[in-house]
C-alpha positions as YAML, in Angstrom:
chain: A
units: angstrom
residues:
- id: 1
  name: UNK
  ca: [66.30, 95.40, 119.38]
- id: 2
  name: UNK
  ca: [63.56, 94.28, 121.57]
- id: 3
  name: UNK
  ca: [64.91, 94.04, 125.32]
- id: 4
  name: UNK
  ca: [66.82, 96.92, 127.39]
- id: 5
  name: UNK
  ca: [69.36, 94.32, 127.20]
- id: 6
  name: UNK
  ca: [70.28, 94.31, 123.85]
- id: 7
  name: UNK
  ca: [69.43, 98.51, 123.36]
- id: 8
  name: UNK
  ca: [71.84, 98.62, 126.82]
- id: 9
  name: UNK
  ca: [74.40, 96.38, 124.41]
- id: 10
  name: UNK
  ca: [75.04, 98.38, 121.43]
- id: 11
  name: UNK
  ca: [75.19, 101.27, 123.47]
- id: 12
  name: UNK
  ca: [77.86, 100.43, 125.34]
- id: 13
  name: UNK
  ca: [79.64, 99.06, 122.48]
- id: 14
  name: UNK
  ca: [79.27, 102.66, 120.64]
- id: 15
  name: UNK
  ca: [81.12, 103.88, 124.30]
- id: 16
  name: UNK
  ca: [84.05, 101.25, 123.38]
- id: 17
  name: UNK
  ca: [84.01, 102.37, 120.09]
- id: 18
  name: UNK
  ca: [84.28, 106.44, 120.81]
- id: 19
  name: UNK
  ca: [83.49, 106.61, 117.20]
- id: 20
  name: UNK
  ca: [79.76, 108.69, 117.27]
- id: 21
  name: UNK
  ca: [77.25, 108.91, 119.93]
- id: 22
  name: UNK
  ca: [74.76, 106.32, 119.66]
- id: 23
  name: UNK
  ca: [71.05, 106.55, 119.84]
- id: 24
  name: UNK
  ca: [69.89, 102.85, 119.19]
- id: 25
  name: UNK
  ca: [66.01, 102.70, 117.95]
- id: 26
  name: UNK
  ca: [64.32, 99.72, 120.01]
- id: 27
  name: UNK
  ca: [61.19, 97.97, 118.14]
- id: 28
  name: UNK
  ca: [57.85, 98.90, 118.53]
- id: 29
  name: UNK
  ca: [56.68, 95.31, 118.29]
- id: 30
  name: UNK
  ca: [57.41, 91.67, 118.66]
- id: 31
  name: UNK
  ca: [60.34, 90.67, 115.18]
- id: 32
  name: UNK
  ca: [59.20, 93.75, 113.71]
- id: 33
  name: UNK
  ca: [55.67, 92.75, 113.32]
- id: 34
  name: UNK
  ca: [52.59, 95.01, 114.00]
- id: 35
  name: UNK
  ca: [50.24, 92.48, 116.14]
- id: 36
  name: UNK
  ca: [52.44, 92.13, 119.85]
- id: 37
  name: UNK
  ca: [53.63, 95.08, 121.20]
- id: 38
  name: UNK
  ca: [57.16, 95.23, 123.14]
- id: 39
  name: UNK
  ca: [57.81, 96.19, 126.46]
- id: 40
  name: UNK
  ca: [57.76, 99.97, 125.90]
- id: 41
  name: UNK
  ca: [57.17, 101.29, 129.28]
- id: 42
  name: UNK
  ca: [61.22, 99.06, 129.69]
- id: 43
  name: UNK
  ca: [62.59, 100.45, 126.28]
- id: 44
  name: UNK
  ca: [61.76, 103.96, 127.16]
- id: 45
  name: UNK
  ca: [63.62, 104.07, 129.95]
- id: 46
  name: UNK
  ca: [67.01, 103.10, 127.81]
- id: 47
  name: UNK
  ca: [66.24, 104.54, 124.36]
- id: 48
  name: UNK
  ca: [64.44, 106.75, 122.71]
- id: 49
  name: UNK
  ca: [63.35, 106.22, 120.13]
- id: 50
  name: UNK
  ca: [61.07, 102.81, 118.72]
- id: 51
  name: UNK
  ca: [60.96, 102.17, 115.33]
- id: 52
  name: UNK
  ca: [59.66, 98.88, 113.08]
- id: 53
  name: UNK
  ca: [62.30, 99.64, 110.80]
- id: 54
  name: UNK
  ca: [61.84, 99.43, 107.19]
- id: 55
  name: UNK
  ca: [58.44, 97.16, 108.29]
- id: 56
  name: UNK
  ca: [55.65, 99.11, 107.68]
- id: 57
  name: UNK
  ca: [53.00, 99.18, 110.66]
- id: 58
  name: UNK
  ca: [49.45, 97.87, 108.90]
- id: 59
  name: UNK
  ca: [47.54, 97.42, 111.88]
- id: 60
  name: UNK
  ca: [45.57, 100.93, 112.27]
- id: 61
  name: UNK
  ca: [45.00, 99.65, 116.24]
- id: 62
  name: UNK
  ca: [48.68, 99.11, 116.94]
- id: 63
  name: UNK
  ca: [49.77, 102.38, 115.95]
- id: 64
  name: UNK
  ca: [47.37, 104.35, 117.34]
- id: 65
  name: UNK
  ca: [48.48, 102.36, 120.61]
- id: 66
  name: UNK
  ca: [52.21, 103.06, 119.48]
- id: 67
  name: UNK
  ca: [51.06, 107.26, 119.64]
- id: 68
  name: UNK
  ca: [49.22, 107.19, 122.96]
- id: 69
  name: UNK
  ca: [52.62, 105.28, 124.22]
- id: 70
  name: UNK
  ca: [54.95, 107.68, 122.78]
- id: 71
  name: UNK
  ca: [53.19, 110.00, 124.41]
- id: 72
  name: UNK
  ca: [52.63, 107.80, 127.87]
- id: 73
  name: UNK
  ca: [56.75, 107.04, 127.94]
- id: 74
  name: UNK
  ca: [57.62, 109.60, 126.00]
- id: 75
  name: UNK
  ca: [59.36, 108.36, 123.12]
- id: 76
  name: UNK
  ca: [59.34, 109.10, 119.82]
- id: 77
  name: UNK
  ca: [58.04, 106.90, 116.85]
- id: 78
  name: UNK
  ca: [59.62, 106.35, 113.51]
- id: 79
  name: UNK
  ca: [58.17, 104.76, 110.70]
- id: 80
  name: UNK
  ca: [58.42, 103.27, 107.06]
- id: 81
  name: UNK
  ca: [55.18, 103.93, 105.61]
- id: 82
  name: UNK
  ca: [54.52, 101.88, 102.22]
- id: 83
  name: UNK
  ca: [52.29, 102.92, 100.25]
- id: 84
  name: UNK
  ca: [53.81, 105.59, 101.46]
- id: 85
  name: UNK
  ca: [50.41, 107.83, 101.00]
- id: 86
  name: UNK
  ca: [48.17, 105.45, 101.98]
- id: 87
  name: UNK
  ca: [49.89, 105.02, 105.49]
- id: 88
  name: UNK
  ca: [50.95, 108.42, 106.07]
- id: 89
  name: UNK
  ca: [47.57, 109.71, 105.28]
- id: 90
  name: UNK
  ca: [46.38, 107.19, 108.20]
- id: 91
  name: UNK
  ca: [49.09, 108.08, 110.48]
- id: 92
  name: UNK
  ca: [48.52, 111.83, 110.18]
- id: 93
  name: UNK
  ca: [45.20, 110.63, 111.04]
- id: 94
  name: UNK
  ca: [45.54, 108.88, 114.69]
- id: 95
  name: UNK
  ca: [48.20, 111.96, 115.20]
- id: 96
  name: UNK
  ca: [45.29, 114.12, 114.76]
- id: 97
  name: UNK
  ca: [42.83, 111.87, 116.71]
- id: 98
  name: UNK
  ca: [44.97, 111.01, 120.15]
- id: 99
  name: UNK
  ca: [48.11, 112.95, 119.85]
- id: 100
  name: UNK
  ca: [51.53, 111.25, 120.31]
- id: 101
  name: UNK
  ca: [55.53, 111.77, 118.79]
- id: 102
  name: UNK
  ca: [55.40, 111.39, 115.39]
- id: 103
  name: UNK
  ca: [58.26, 111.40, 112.89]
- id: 104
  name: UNK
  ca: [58.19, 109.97, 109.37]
- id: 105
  name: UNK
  ca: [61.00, 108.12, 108.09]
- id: 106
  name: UNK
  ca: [62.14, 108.91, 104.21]
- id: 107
  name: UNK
  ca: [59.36, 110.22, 102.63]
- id: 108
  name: UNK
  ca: [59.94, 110.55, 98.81]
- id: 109
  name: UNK
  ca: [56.50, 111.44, 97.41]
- id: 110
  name: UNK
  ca: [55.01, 115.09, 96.16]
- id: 111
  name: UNK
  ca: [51.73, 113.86, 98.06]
- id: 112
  name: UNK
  ca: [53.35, 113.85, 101.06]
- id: 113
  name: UNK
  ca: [55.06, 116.88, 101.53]
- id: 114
  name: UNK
  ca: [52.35, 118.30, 100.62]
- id: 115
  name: UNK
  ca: [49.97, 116.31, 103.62]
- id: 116
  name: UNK
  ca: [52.63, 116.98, 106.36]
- id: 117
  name: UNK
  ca: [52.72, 120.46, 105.10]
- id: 118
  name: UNK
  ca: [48.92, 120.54, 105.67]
- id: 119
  name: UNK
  ca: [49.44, 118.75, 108.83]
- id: 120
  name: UNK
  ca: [51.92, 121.06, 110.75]
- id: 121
  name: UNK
  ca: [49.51, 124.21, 109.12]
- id: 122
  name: UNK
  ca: [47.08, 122.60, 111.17]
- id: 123
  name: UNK
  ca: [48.96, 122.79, 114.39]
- id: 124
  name: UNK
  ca: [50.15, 118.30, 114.74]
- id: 125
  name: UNK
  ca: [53.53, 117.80, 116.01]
- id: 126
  name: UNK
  ca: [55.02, 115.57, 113.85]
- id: 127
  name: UNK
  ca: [58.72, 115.68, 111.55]
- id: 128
  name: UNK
  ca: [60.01, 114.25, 108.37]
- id: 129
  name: UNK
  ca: [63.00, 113.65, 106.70]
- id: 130
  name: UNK
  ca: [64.43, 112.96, 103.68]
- id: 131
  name: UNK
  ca: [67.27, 111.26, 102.10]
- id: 132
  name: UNK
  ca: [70.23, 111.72, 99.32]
- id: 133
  name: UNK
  ca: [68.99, 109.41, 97.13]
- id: 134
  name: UNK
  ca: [65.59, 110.70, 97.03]
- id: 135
  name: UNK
  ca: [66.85, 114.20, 95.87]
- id: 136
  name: UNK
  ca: [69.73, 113.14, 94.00]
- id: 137
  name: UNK
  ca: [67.91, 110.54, 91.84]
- id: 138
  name: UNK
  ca: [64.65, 110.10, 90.08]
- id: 139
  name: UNK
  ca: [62.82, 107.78, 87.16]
- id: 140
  name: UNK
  ca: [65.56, 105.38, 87.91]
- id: 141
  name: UNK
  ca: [64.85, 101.71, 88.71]
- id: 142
  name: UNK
  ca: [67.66, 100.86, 91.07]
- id: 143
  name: UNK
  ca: [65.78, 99.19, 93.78]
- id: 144
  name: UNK
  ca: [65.74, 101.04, 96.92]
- id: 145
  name: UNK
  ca: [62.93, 101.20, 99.46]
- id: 146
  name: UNK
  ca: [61.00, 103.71, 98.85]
- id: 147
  name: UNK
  ca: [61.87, 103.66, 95.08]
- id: 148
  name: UNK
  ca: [63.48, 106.39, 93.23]
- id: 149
  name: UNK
  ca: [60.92, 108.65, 91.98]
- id: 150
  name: UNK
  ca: [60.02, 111.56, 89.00]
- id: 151
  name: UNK
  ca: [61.54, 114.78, 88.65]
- id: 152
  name: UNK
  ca: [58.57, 116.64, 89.86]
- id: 153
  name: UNK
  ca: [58.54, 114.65, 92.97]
- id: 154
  name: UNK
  ca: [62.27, 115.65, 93.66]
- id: 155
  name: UNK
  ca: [60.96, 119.32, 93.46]
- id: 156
  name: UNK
  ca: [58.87, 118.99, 95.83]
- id: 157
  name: UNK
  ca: [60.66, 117.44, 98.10]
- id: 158
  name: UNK
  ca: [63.36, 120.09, 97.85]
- id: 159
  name: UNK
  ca: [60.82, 122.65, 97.77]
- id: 160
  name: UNK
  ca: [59.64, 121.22, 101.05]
- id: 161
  name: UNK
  ca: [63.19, 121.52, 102.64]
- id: 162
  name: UNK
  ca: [63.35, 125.36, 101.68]
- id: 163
  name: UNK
  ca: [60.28, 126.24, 103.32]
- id: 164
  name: UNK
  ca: [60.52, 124.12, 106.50]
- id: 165
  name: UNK
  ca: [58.02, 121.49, 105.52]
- id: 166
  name: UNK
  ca: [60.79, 118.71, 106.07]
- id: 167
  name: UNK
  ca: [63.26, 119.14, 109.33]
- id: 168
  name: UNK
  ca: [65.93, 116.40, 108.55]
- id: 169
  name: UNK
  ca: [68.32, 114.72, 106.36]
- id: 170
  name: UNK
  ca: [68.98, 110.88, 107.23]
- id: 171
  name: UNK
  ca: [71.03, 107.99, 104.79]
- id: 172
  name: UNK
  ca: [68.74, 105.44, 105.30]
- id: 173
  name: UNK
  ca: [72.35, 103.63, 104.55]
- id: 174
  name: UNK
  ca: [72.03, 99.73, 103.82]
- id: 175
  name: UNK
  ca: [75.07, 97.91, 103.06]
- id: 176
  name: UNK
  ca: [73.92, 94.93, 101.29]
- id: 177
  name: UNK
  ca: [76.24, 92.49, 99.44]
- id: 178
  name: UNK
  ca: [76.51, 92.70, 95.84]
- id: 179
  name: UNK
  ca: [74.78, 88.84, 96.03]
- id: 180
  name: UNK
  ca: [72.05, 90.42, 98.13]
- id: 181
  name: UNK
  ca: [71.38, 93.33, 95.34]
- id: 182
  name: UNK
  ca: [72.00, 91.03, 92.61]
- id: 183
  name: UNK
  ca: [69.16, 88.94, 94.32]
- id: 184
  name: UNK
  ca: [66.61, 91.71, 94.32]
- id: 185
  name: UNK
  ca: [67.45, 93.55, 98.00]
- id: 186
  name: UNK
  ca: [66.23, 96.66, 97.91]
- id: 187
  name: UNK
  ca: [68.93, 99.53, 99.36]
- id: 188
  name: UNK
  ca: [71.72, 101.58, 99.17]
- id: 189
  name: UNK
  ca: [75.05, 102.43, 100.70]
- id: 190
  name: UNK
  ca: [75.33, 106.12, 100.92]
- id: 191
  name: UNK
  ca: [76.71, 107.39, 104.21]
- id: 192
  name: UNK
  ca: [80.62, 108.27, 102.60]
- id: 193
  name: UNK
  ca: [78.67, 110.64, 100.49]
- id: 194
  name: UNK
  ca: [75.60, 111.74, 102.10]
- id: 195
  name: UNK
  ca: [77.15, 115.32, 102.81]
- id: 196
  name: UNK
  ca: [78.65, 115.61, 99.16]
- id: 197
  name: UNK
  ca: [75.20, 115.24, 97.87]
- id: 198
  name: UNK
  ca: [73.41, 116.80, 100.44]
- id: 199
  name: UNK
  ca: [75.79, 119.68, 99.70]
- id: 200
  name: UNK
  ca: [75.17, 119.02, 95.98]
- id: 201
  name: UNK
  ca: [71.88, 119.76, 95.54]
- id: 202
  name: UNK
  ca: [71.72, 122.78, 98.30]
- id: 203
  name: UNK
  ca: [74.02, 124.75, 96.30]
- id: 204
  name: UNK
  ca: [72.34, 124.00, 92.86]
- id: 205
  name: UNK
  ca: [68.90, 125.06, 94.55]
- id: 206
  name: UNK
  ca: [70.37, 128.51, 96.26]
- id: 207
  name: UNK
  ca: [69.61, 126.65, 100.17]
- id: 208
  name: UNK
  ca: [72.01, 127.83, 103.11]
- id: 209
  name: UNK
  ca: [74.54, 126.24, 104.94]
- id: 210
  name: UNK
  ca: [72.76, 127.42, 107.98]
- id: 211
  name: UNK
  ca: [69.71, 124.97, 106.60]
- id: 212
  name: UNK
  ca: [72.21, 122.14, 105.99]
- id: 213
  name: UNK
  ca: [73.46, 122.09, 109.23]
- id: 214
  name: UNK
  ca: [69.88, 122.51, 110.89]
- id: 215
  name: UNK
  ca: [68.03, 119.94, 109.23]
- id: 216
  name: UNK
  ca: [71.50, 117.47, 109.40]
- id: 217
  name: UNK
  ca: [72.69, 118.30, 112.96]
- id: 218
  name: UNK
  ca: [70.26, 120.83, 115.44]
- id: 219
  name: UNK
  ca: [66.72, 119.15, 114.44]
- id: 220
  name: UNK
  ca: [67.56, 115.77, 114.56]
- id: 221
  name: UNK
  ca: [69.01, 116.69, 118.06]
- id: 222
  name: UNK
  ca: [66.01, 118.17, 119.45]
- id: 223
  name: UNK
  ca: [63.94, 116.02, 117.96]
- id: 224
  name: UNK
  ca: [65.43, 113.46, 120.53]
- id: 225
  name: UNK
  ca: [66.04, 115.63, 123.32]
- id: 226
  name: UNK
  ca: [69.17, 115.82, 123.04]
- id: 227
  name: UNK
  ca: [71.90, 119.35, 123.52]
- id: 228
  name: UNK
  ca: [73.91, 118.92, 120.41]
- id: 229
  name: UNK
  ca: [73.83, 120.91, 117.15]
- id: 230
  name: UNK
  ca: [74.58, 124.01, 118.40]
- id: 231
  name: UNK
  ca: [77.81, 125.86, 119.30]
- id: 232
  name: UNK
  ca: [76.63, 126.79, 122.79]
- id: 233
  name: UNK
  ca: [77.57, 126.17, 126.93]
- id: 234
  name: UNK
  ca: [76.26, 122.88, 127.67]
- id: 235
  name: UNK
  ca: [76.41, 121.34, 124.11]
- id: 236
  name: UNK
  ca: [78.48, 118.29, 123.73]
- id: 237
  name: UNK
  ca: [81.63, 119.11, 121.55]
- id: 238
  name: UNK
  ca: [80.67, 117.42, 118.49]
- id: 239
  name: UNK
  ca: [82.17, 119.04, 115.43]
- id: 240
  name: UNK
  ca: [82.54, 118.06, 111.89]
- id: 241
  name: UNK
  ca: [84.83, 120.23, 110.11]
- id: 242
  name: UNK
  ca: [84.18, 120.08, 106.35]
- id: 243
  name: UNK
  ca: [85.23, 121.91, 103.17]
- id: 244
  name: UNK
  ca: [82.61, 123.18, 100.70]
- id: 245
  name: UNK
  ca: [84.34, 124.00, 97.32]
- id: 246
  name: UNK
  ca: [85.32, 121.28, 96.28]
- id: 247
  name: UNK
  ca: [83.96, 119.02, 93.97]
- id: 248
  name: UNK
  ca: [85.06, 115.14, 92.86]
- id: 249
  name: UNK
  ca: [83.34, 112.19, 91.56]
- id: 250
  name: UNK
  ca: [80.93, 109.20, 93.52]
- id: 251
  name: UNK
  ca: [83.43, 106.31, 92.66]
- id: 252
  name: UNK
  ca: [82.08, 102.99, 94.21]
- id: 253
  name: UNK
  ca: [85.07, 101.25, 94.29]
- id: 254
  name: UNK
  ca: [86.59, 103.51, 96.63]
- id: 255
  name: UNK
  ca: [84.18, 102.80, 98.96]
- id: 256
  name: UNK
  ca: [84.98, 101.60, 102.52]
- id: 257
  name: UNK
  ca: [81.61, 100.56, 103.52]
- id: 258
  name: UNK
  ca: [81.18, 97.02, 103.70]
- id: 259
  name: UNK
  ca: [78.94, 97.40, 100.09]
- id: 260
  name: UNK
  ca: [79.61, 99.41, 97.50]
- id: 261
  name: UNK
  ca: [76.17, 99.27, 96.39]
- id: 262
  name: UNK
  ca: [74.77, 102.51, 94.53]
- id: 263
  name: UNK
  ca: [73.85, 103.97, 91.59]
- id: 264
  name: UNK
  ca: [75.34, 107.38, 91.26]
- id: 265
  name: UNK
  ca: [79.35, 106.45, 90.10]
- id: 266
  name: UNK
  ca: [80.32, 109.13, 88.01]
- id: 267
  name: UNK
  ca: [77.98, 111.61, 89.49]
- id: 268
  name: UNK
  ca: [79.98, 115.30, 90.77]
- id: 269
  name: UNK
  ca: [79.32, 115.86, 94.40]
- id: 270
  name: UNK
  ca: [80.64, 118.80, 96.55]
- id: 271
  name: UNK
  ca: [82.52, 119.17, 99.47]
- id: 272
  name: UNK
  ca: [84.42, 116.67, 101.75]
- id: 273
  name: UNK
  ca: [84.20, 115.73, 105.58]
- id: 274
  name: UNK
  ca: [88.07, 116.77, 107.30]
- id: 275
  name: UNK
  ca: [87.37, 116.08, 110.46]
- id: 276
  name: UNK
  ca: [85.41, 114.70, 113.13]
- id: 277
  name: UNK
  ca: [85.36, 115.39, 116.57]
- id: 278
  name: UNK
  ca: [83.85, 113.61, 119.23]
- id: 279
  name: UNK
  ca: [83.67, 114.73, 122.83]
- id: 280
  name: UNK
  ca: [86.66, 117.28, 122.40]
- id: 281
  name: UNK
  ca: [88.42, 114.27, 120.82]
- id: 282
  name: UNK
  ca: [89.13, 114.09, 116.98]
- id: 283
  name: UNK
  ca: [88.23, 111.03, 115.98]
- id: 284
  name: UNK
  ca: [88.43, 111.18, 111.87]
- id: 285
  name: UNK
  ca: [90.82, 113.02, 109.90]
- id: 286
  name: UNK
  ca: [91.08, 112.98, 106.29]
- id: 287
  name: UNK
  ca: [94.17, 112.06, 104.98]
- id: 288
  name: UNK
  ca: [94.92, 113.74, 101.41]
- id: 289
  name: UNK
  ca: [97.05, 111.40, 100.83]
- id: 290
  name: UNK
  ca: [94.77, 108.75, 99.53]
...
């Protein structure tokens, strides 16, 4: 999205919708490229949040322009970084040289929890996430972007959710076609299930609900500014009602996503999503049934 227009345009059509409150990322430059810059100053004022998407930003002078704009307008960058160490490393960098809002998009590497550990020891501003299929897969080659990777990485990672290191959990959901995989497209479709796994892998490494709903609901809130997360006055009444017990398979082919596209069928996930609620308004219920 690279006019207020078309930001302006899937916002409204989330409104229509009623489905989930939309915050739609804007690019940070010209068809996702690193060498023109959009019209930030104009995109700040309707989103935000800018993002290249899964492009990865190369140009060391266009992002450290991106961070003195974020900080200028006030909105915050997300970014792909492949190799992921390489460009971290760099971004932690220009964080450290002329400030900005920083977040880092699906990191999946020991390295790096370990540099934005380093990083927020040091006093930068900056958050990370993570994803379900980089804690509930490793030294697999199903092609997703960032790939799967070892065991030992996977520790790490969770070991940098338990001690605060990383602040949220994202999908990073991509609902190619099975022609698109089958041609080499790197992704996954994962949102049905991100909880179940999510909820997976906090149980089997002794991590609270309380951190479950932080890093999935409160920090990605404030992160943006925004009063959700909470149960307080003032919040928006956004609710997801869920039940944590129970456990049942990943089946792709039960799937309503548009792709089915994943490599976990047969795996045991916990927990299910009951219901939604969106302003005061329910707006999924799950019918037993099926």
């Amino acid at each position: 999205m690279e006019t207020p227009a078309l930001v302006c345009a899937n916002h409204e059509k989330a409104i229509l919708l009623r489905l989930c409150n939309l915050t739609q990322a804007a690019a940070a430059g010209e068809a996702l490229g690193d060498s023109t810059p959009t019209d930030r100053a104009s995109l700040s004022r309707v989103t935000r949040v800018l993002s290249n998407d899964g492009k990865t930003i190369f140009s060391d002078e266009f992002m450290r322009q991106l961070l003195l704009d974020s900080s200028k307008y006030g909105f915050l960058i997300s970014t792909h970084c492949q190799p992921e160490r390489k460009i971290v490393e760099r971004d932690i960098n220009l964080l450290r040289e002329v400030g900005g809002n920083l977040h880092i998009g699906h990191i999946s590497r020991a390295e790096t929890v370990d540099m934005v550990r380093t990083a927020k020891a040091e006093g930068l501003q900056l958050t990370c996430e993570v994803t379900p299929h980089h804690l509930f897969g490793w030294d697999n080659d199903y092609k997703v972007n960032p790939p799967l990777r070892t065991r030992a990485d996977v520790e790490a990672l969770i070991l940098g959710i338990k001690d605060g290191t990383i602040d949220c959990l994202a999908t990073d959901h991509a609902p190619h076609t099975p022609a698109d995989k089958a041609n080499g497209m790197a992704g996954i479709s994962n949102i049905e299930y991100a909880f179940q796994i999510y909820l997976k892998v906090f149980e089997e490494n002794g991590i609270p609900l309380t951190r479950l709903s932080e890093m999935l609901s409160h920090n990605p809130a404030k992160r943006l500014g925004l009063k959700a997360g909470l149960f307080q006055p003032g919040y928006a009444a956004d609710v997801t009602a869920l039940s944590v017990e129970e456990e049942s398979e990943i089946d792709a082919m039960n799937m309503i996503s548009r792709s089915h596209n994943t490599p976990f069928t047969g795996r045991k996930v916990m927990g299910r999503v009951l219901r939604t609620v969106i302003d005061g308004e329910t707006r999924y219920e799950y019918n037993t049934a099926i």
